[in-house]
C-alpha positions in Angstrom: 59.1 110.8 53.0 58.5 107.6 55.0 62.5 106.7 54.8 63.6 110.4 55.8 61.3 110.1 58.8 63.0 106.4 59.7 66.5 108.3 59.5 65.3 110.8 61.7 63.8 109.1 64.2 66.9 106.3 64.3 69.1 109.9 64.8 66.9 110.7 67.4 67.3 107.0 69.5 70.7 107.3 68.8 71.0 111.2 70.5 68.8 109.8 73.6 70.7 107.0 73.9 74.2 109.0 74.0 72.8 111.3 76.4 71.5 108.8 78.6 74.8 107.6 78.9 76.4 111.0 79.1 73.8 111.9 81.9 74.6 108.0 84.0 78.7 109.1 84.2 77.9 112.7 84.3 80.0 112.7 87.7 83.8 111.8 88.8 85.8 111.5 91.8 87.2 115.1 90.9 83.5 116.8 90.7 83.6 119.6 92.7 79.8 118.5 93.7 81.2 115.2 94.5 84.0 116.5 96.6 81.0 118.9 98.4 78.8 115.7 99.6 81.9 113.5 100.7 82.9 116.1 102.9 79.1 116.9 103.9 79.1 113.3 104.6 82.6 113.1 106.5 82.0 115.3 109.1 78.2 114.3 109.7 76.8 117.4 108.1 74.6 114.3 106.0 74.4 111.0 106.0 75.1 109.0 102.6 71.3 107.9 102.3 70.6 111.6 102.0 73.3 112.0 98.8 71.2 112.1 96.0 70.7 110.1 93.9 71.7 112.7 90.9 73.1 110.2 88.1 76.6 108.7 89.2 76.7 111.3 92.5 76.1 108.8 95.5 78.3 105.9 93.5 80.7 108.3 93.2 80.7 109.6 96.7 80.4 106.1 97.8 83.2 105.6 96.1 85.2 108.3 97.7 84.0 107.0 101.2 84.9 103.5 101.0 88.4 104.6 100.2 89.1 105.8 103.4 87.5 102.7 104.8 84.2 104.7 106.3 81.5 101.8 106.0 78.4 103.2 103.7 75.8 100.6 104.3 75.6 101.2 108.2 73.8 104.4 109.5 75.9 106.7 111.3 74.7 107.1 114.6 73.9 110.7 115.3 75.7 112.6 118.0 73.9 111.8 121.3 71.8 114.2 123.2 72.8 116.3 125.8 70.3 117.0 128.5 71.3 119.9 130.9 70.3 118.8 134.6 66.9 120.6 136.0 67.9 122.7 138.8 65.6 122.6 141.9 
């Protein structure tokens, strides 16, 4: 009984183990979730700190983003402001 339980629970570490893999590269370039947030990201929708941070997501978005050279560790500044002038 005692050596049935050992070969189950080495099955078991060995099914966590290849799901925790599965689960870390769950994502590619050609994700369709992937393809969503690079373009959320490319037209200022979001910026890539608000990706989440799913599994491989923002490294794969990242990815995507560095590619076309858009620079993923500086903030992009948010559109500026318009005020419309006070009429006296």
């Amino acid at each position: 009984m005692c050596q049935t339980f050992l070969i189950y629970a080495k099955s078991l570490a060995i099914s966590f183990q290849t799901i925790k893999e599965m689960l870390s590269n769950m994502f590619t370039g050609n994700s369709y979730i992937v393809k969503v947030w690079f373009t959320a990201v490319l037209i200022g929708t979001y910026t890539y700190a608000e990706v989440p941070n799913l599994s491989n997501l923002r490294e794969e978005v990242g990815k995507k983003l560095i590619q076309i050279g858009y620079d993923i560790t500086e903030p992009q500044p948010e559109e500026p402001v318009v005020e419309e002038p006070v009429q006296p």
